[in-house]
N, C-alpha and C positions, 0 to 999 in steps of 0.2 A: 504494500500500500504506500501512495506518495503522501509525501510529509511538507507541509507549505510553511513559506516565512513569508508572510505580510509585511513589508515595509513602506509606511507612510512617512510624512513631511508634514510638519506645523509649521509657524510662524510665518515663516516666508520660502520661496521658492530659488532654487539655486546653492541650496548647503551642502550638495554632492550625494543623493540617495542612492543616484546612481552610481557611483565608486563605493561606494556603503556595502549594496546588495551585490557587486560584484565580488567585494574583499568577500563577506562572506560566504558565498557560492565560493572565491577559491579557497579558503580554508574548510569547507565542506569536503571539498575535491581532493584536498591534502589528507584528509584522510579514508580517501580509499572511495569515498561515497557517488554513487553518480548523482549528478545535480545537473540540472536546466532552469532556463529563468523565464519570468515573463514580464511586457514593460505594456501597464496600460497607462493610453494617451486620452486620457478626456474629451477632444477634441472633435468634430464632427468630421474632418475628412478623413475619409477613410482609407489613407496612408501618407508619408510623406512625401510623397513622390513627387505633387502638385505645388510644395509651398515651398517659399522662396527660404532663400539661406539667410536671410535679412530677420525673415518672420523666426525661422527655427531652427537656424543652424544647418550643416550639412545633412543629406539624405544620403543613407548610411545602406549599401545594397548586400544584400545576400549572396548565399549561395544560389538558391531557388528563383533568383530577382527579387524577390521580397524590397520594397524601397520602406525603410523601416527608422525609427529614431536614433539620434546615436548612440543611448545608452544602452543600443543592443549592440555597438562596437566596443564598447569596455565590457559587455558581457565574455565575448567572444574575447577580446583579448587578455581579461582579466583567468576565468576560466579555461582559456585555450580550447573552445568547442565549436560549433558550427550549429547555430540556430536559422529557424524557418520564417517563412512568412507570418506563419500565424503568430509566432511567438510574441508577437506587438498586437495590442486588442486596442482598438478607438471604437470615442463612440458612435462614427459612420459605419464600421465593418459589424456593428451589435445590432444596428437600427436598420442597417440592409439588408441582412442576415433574417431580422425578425418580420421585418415587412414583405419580405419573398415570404415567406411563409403564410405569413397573411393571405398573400394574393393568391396562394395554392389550397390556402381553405386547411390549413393544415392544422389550426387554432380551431376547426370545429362550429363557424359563426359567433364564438366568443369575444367580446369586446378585449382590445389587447389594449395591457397596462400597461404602465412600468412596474409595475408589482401586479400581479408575479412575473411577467413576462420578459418583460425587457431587462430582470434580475435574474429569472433564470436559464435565458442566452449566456449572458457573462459567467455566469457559475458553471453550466456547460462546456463551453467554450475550455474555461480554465482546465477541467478537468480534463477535458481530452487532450489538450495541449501536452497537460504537465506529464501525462503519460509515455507522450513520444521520445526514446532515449537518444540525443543529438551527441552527433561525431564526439569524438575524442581525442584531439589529436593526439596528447601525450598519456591515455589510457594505455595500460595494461589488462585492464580487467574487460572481459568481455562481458560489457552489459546486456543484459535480457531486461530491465525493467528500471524506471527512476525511484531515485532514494529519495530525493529534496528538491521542490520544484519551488525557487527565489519570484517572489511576485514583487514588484513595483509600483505601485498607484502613483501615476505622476501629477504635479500641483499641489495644490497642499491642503488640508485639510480644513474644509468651510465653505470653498469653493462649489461655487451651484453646479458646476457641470461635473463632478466628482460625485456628487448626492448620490446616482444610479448606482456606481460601483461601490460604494462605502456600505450602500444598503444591502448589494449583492455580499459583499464580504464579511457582512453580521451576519446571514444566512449562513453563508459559506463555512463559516465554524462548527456550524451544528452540524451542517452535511457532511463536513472530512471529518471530526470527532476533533473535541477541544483536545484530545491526547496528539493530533496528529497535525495543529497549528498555534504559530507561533506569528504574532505581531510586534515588529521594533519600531517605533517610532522614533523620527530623525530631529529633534530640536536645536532652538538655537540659543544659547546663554548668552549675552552678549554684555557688555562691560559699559558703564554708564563715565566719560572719562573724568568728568568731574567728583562723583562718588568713588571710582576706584571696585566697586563690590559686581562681581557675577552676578547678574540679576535673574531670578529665578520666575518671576511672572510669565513670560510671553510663555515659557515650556506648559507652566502649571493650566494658563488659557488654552494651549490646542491640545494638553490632554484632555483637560476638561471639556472641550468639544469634542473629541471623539469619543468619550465615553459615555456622555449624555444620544451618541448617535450607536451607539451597542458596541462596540470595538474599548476594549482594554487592553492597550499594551503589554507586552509582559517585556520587555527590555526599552529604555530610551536611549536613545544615543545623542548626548549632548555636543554640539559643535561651539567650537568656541576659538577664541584668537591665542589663550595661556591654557596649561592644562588644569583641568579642573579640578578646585581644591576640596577636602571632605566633608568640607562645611556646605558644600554647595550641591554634593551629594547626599548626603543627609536630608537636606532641607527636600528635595524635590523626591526622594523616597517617600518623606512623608506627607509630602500633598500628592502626589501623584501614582500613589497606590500600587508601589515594586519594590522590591528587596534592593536597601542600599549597592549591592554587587550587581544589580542585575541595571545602576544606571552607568552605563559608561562615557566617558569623554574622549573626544576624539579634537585634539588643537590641529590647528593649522600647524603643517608638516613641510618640508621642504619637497618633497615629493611624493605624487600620489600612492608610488609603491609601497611607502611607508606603512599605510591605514591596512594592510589585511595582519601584518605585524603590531599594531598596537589595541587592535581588537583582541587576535589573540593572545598578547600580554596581559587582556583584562579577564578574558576566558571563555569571550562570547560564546568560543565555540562551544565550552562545557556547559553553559544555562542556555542553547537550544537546542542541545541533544538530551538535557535533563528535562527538557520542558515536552520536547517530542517520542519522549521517550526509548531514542535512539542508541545508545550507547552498546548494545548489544549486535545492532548490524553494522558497527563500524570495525573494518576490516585492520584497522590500523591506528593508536591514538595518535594526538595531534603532540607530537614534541619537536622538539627544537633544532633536530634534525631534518623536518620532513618540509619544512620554510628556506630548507638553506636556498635552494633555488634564487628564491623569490627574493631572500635577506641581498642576497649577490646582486640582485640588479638594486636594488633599495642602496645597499653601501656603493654601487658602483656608479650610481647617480651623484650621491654627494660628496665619491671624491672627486671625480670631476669638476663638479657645478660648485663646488665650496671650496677648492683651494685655489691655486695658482700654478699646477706642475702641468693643464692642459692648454694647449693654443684652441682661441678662440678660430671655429671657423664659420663665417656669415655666410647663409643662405638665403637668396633674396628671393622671395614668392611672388611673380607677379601676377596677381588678379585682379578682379571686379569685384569680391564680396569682404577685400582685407577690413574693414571696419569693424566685423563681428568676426573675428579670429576662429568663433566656432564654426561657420561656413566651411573650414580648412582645416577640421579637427583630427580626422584622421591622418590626413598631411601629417600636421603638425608632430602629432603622435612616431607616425613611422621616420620622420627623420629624427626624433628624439632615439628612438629604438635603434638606428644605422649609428649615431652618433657614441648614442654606449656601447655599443659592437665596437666602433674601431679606435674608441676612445678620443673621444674630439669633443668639444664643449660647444655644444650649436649654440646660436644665435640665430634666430629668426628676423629675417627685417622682412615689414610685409609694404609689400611696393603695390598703390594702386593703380592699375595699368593705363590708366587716362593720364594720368598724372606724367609718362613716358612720351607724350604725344604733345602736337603743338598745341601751345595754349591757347591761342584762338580758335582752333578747330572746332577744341574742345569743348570752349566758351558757350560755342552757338550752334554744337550740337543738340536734334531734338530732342535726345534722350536726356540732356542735362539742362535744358532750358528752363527746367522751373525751380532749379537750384538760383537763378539769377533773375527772378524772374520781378517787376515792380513791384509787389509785394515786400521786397528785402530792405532794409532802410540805403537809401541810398549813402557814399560816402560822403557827401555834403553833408549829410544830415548829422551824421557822427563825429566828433570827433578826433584827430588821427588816423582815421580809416582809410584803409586804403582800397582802390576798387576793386572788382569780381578779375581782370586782368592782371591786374598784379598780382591777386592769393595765389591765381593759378598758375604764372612764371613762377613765383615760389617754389608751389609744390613741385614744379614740372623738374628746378633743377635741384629739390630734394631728392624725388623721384630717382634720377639719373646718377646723382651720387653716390645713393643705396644700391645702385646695379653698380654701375661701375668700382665700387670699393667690397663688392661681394667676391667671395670666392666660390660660390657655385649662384646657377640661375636656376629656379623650377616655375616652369606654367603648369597650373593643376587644370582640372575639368572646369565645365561653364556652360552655358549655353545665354544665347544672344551678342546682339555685334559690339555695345557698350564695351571700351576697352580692347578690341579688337587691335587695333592699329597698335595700340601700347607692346600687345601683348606678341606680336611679328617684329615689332625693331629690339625688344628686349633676346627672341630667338635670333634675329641677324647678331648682335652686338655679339653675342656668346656666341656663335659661329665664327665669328670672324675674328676676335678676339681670344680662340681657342681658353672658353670658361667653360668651366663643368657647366655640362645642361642637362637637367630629366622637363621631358613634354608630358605630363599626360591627357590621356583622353582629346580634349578640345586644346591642349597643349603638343600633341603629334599632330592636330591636325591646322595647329599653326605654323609650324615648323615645315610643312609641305607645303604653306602656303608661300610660306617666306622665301624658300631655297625656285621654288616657281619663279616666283617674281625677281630673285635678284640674282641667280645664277643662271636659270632657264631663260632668264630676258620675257618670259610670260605677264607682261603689264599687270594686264586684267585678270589674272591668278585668280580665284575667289571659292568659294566656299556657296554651294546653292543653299545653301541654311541664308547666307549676309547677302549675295547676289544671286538671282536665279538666271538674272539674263545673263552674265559675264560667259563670254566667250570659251576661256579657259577652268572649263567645272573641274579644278582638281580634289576638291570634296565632293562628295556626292550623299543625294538620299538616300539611305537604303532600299530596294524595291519589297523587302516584306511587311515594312512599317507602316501602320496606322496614318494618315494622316492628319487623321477628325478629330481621334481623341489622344488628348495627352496626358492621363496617367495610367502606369502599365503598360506601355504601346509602345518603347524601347526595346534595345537589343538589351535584356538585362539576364546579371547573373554569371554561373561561373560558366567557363570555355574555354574548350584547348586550345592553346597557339601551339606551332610545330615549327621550329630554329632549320630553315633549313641552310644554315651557315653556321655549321659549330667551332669555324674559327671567331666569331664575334665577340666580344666582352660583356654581353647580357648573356648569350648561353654557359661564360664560364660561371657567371656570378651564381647562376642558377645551381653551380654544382655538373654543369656538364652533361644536364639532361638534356632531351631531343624535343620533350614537346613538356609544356607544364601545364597549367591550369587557373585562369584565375579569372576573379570579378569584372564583367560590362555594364558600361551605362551609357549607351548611345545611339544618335537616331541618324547618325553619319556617316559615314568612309571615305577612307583614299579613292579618285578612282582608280579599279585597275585599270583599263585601258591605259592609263600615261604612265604604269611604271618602268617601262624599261627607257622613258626618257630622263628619270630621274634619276637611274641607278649608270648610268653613261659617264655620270659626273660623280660618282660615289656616294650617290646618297641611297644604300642598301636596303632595303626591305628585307629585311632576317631574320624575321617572323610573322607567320601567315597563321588564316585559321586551316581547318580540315580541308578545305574546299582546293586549296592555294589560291582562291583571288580575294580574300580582304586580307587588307594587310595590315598585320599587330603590332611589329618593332621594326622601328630603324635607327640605323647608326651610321655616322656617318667616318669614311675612313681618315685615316691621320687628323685625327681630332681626337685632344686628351679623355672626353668623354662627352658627346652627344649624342643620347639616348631618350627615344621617344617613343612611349608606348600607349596604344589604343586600349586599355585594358587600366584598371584603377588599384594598381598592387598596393596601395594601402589601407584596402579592407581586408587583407589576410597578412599585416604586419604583425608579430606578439611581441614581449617586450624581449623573451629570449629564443625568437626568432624572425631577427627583421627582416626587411621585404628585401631582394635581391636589388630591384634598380633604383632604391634611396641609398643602401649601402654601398653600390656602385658611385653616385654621387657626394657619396660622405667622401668615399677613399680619395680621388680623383680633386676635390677642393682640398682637402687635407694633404694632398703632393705624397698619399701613402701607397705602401709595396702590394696591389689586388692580388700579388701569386702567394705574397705570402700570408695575408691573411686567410686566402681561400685554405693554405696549407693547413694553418691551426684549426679553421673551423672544418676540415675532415678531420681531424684526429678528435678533434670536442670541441662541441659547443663549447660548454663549461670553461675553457679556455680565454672564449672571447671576454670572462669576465673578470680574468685574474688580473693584478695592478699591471703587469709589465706588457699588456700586449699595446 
């Protein structure tokens, strides 16, 4: 029988639930147990796939395609497993779900509620989910069935669009057996700077509201900026109805790998296998040994990031959504991952790709015209102010500096033409100035746009996505794709590519395999028809799908490292196994030896983490 941890959010929204419920799920997994999670999104569409990275951050894709939130990327990377579409429940996919049925007569003529109906969708739902045992990747144990299914209710508790599930998950207690779940609530203790004192109110109010809505926590997990003293656990044990031990605090940490380490310093794991009554199916207890892994990457972040023995090396990102850094999160992640591999202290600078481009183009582009638009105070009006043309010569030869003082360049995926132009002279500049470059996604399909126009002599180069008429379609739409509708109607999900150039530097990175496997999110291609005029001048195609005509990787020859791939290899980055073409870009701006780290990382991982590589 599966065993549930409910974990909720009070006060406010953003205190890391999801890094919460992932540490947990992996010290579940450390001891032996199989675990999967689930991440419910309140929200009425019925996935990510449609909403902008402004509104919610990146769209985080699957195996399966599933376009899912991202805190099912730190499930997967935290746990090292492989989760499905379903495992993300909104409240469009409960409501579409329940109204097809409706319209099949499947309710009987019954007037459909939200109670019981639309409550026991979600509880359905869960439990079928929680059942299905997802990949492994670093299993030994051959699972036949799940031990612990991690649920996340995401927003925070009070929230009217939350109301359905909170209601569903007071049921839900009684249907799996109080023996077989377990609720943590994530609070925030926060520090008043004038008093100096932990303040324990806002926790006491949203426990206090979730219990007046049926839901009693049985562990809280207190967030805070200093670690939390015993006076301040005391205090909220006794308004908040749980054994002094069972409140934990969790401070701001220097990095996230920290938090599955200082839970179970406090023993979370032993008060929810004492509450689930688990302690008997676990294969293996949780000691101090079975974390080394995990400790390795944790110490091996802060010796880098906290001393002085590593060189800084700058990676500049150029996009359209750097404002909200989480747009770029798994980015971010996998070159943080490449960086503790080869041991380098990233720095991210995140370049917005407009800002690359002429300041008046930019000015009086449509797409930014209402950034300037008479509504703004004018600079007479102000001031010192200076006008909408000169912020943007600013930024433009900020912009430029940040590239040009970077030691690697990365274009990530995107879609739409905003930024466009930025994002082709940042691939010249790095072509031509032989700088580490990874493309991905709408970033390889820059880079063929760029090498068209400025080697090929192809003017009108273009992309039928930004120009349909453009003479020279060297992107193209794919002919299986949807036109009509845009969500789900991508090439999404995992797919073999096949190296058929095993002399390239993305097949060695790979370990010297011939075809590999990895995540799409795309509604575009190369054409093939022009690539043998591309590859005349060295620009390889050295990775294709099954078919051999779309094409996945190219590299370009006598070039220290550009490498541009149609495929999104930082959704299957972990932290102790990153993704092959960011660690190809770590090595390559860090001026390091790729034969001989390949060398260490066949003899062991484990290697990549010791202080001297």
């Amino acid at each position: 029988m599966v065993k549930y941890v409910l974990v909720t959010g009070g006060v406010l929204s953003g205190l890391g639930k999801g890094i919460i419920a992932s540490s947990i799920g992996r010290i579940m997994k450390e001891m032996g147990l199989i675990v999967t999670a689930i991440k419910i999104d309140p929200y009425i569409n019925i996935d990510a796939g449609t909403m902008s990275p402004f509104e919610h951050g990146e769209v985080y894709v699957l195996d399966d395609g599933g376009e899912v939130d991202l805190d099912l990327g730190n499930y997967e990377r935290f746990m090292d497993i492989t989760l499905e579409r379903d495992n993300n429940l909104t409240t469009g996919k409960v409501y579409k779900s329940v109204i097809d049925k409706e319209r099949k007569g499947e309710y009987l003529g019954k007037t459909v509620q939200v109670v019981p109906h639309i409550c026991d969708e979600i509880q359905d739902w869960i439990e079928r989910v929680a059942k299905r045992v997802p990949h492994n990747f670093d299993s030994e144990i051959d699972a036949k069935e799940v031990d612990v299914c991690v649920i996340e209710l995401g927003g925070t508790v009070g929230d009217i669009e939350s109301m359905p599930f909170i209601e569903a998950m007071r049921q839900f207690q009684f249907r799996a057996g109080r023996d077989n779940f377990c609720e943590i609530m994530v609070s925030l203790v926060p520090v008043v700077s004038v008093v100096g004192e932990q303040k324990t109110k806002p926790t006491q109010q949203c426990v206090s509201t979730i219990r007046a809505l049926g839901l009693s926590p049985d562990v809280i997990v207190c967030r805070s900026e200093n670690p939390l003293s015993d006076s301040t656990k005391l205090k909220l044990s006794n308004f908040c109805h749980v054994p002094p031990q069972n409140v934990i605090g969790l401070h701001n940490v220097s990095n996230i790998y920290t938090v599955p380490l200082l839970l179970s310093q406090q023993n979370v794991h032993g008060i929810i296998l004492e509450k689930l009554r688990l302690a008997d199916r676990v294969p293996r207890p949780l000691e101090g040994s079975l974390l080394t892994k995990w400790k390795r990457v944790s110490d091996r972040h802060n010796a880098i990031y906290t001393t002085n023995q590593y060189s800084e090396i700058r990676i500049a990102v150029v996009g359209k959504y750097t404002d909200m850094s989480d747009s770029y999160f798994s980015v971010s992640k996998s070159l943080l991952h490449a960086s503790l591999s080869v041991g380098a202290k990233l720095k991210i600078v995140w370049v917005e790709a407009t800002d690359l481009e002429d300041p008046e183009s930019v000015l009086f582009d449509a797409e930014n015209i209402k950034k300037f638009s008479s509504d703004s105070p004018s600079p007479a009006s102000t001031p010192n102010a200076t006008s909408p043309l000169q912020d943007q010569q600013e930024k433009h030869a900020r912009g430029w500096h940040s590239v040009k003082n970077a030691h690697g360049i990365l274009v990530p995926g995107g879609f739409g033409s905003r930024g466009l132009t930025g994002k082709i002279l940042a691939a010249k500049y790095a072509r031509e100035n032989n700088v580490p470059y990874l493309g991905i996604c709408l970033g390889m399909q820059v880079s063929v746009i760029e090498f068209a126009r400025n080697v090929l002599g192809w003017n009108d180069a273009n992309s039928e996505e930004f120009n349909p008429k453009a003479e020279k379609q060297v992107v193209v739409f794919m002919p299986e794709i949807d036109k009509g509708n845009m969500g789900g109607t991508m090439r999404l999900g995992r797919r073999t590519t096949i190296f058929k150039n095993m002399d390239c530097k993305i097949a060695k990175l790979y370990g010297n395999k011939n075809r590999v496997d990895e995540r799409h999110r795309h509604r575009y291609e190369v054409n093939p028809q022009l690539i043998e005029h591309f590859e005349k001048h060295g620009f390889e195609f050295v990775g294709q799908d099954e078919t051999g005509l779309r094409q996945e990787v190219i590299e370009i020859k006598n070039h220290v490292y550009y490498v541009a791939v149609q495929y999104h290899p930082e959704f299957t980055s972990r932290p102790t196994k990153p993704s092959p073409p960011f660690v190809g870009l770590m090595l390559a701006a860090a001026k390091m030896n790729a034969e001989h780290y390949m060398m260490q990382r066949a003899r062991s991982m484990d290697n990549l983490f010791s202080n001297d590589v």
